[in-house]
N, C-alpha and C positions, 0 to 999 in steps of 0.2 A: 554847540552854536550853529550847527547845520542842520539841527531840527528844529527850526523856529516854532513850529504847529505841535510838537511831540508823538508824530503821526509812525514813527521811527521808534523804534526797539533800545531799551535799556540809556545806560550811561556810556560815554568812553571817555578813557583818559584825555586830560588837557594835558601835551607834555610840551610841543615847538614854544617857543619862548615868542614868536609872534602870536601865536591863539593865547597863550597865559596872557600877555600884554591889552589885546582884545576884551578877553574878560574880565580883568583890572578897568577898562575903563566900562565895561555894562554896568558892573557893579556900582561903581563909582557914580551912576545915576538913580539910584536910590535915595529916597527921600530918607529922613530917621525923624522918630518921635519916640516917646515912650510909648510902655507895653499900658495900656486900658485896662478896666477890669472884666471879669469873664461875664460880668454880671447877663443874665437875661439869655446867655447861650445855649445851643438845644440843635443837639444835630438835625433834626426835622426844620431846621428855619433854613437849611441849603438843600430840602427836598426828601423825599426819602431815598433811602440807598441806591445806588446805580442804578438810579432810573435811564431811560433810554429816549426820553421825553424833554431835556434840556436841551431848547434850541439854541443857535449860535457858540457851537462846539462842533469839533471835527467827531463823525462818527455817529452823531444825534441820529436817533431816529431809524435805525439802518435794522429795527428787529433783534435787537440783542442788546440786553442790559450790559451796562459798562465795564463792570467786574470781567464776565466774557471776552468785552473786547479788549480788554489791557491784557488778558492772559493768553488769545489770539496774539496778538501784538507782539508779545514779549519770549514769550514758550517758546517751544521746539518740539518734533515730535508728539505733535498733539494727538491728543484721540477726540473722540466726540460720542455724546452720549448717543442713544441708537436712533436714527432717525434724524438727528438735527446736525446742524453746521454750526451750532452756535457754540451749545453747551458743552466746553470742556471738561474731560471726566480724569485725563490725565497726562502730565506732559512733562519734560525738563528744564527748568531756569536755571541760567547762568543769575545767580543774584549781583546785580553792581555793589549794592550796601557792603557785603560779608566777602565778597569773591568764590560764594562757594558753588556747587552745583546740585540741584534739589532737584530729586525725581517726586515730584507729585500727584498726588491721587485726591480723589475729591472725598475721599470717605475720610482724607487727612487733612480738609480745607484751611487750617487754621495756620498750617505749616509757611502755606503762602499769604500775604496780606496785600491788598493795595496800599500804599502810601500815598498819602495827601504831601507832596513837597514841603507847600507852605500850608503846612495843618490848618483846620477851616476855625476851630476855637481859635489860635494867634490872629489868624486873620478877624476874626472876631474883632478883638483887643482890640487889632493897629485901624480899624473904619469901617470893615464888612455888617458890623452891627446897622447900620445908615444905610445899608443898601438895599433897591429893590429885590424881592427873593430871585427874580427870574435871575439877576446878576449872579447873584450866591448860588445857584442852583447849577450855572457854569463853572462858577469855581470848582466846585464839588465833583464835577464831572468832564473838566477838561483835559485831553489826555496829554498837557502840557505839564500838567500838575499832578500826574498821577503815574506811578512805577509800580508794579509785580515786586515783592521782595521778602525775604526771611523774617515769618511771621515775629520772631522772637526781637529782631534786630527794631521792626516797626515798631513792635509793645514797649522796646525800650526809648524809643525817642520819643512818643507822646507828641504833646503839643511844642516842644521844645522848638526853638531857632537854631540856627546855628551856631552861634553863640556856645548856647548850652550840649548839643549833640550833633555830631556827626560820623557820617557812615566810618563803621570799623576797619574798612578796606582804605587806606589810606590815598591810595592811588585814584581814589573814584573825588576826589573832597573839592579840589575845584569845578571840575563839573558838576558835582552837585549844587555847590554856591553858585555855578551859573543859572544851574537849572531856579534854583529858588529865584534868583534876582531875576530871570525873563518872566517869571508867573508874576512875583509884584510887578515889575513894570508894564506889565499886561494889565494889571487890573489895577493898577494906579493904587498898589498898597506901599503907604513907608514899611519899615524895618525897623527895629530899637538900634540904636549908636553901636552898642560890641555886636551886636548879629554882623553888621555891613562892615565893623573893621576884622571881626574873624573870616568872613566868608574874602577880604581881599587878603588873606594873611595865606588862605588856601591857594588863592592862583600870584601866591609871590609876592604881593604887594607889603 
């Protein structure tokens, strides 16, 4: 809740019973509808991969496609490819999802993934379909909505909500439902009905 912008590293636990309280009501401002169909969706409609070219996000434009800068961001120990400041080649994540610690290499890219908080197919569903691309194009690359984390942990959540999946690490689950519920209210996405009552069942509610 103290990184409004997501300019700031990782997850931290929600534990004081005033921040859980706080979260409970973000949440609680969430719109709900049902999920839409996927129909017509197509990763290319939010831009191609980490471009570096979506304006109106923190970090646009700064020389370094986005992947980079969420793994600057997030890493430890980085290296860099030879010559550049950008291109990380190898470093350690503390993962929020797993709680585990991944020494990465990029010859093992897979091992790390970015995750879409509020996956860009859901967002689809719930209204992103109606929106100008340049909109979508922010969502896709805002680093509000976007985490570093255990490749395997990302493949298994998919386009899923809350609702249906959440981080393994128990301890990370209401800051996640925060994090989800500040990207919808940022972009003015409802949520389906069980997403918003699991995500307040994580900070206590």
């Amino acid at each position: 809740m103290e990184n409004p912008d997501g300019t700031k590293p990782g997850l931290a636990p929600v534990t004081a019973a005033a921040d859980r309280a706080e979260a409970r009501r973000l949440i609680e401002r969430l719109a709900t509808k049902g999920r839409g169909p996927r129909t017509g969706y197509d990763r290319d409609r939010f831009g191609y991969a980490w471009m570096d070219t979506a304006d109106g996000v923190p970090l646009a434009r700064n020389g370094c496609d986005t992947r980079n800068d969420l793994i600057r961001r997030d890493g430890q120990s980085l290296r860099f490819r030879a010559g550049s400041d950008c291109v990380v080649v190898a470093m350690t994540l503390s993962d929020p999802y797993t709680g585990k610690t991944i020494e990465w290499r990029k010859a093992r890219a897979a091992e790390v993934q970015i995750d879409h908080v509020v996956p860009l197919s859901y967002s689809w569903q719930m209204g992103s379909s109606r929106w100008p691309e340049g909109k979508r194009r922010q969502l896709a690359n805002d680093t509000l909505n976007l985490i570093p984390v255990e490749g395997r942990a990302n493949s298994a959540k998919g386009d899923s909500g809350p609702a249906s999946w959440l981080p393994p690490n128990p301890r990370i689950r209401c800051a996640y439902s925060v994090r989800f519920a500040q990207v919808a209210l940022a972009y003015g996405l409802p949520v389906t009905a069980p997403d918003k009552e699991m995500m307040l069942a994580q900070c206590g509610g």
